[in-house]
C-alpha positions in Angstrom: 47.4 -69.8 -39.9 48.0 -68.5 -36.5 48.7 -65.0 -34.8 49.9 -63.3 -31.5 47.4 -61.7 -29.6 48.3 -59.4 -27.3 46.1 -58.2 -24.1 46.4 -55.4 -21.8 45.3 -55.3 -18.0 43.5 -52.5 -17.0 42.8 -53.1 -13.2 41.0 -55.9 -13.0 40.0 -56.9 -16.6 42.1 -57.8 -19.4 41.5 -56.5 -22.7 42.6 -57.8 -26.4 45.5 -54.8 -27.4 46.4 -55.9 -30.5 47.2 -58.9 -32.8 50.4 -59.5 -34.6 50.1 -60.6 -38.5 49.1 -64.2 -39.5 51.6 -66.4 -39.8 51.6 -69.7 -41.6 52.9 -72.0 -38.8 52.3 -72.5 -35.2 55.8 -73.0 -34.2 56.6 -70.0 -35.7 53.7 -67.5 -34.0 55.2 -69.9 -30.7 58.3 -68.9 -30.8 57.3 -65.4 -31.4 54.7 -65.5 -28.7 57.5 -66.7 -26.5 59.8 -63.9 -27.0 57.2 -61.1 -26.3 56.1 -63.5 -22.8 60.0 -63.1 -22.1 59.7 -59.2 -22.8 56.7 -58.7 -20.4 53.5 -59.0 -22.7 50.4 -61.2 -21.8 50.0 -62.9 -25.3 47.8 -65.7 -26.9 47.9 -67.9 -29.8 44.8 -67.4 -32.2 44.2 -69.8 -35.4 42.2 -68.6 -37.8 39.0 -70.1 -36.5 39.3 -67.5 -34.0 40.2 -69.9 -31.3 42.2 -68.9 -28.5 45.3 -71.0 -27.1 46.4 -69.2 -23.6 49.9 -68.5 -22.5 49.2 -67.1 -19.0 46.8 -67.9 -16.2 43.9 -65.1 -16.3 43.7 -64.3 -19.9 40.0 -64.9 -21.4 39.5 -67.4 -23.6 
C-alpha cells in the first residue's frame, strides 16, 4: 500500500500537510504523485511501513 504525502514550506522548514488515501499500487500513488508535482505541490511517496520515497530535493526523509 502506498500514499501521497504532501508537505508545506513555511520559510525555512518543510512540514508534512497532509496525506492522500492509501492506494494499493505504487504506480498508481506515482502517477498521482506526479500530477500534483506538475500542479505545484512538494509530494512524497509513503508505504505503509511509514517509509518515505522523496520526489524533490529538500523534503525530509
Amino acid at each position: 500500500m502506498w500514499r501521497v504525502v504532501f508537505y508545506e514550506r513555511r520559510g525555512n522548514r518543510v512540514h508534512m500537510d497532509k496525506t492522500g488515501p492509501w492506494l494499493p499500487e505504487k504506480t498508481l500513488a506515482r502517477n498521482w504523485a506526479n500530477w500534483f508535482v506538475e500542479q505545484g505541490y512538494h509530494v512524497a511517496l509513503q508505504d505503509q511501513n511509514g517509509g518515505l520515497e522523496k520526489l524533490h530535493v529538500g523534503i525530509p526523509g
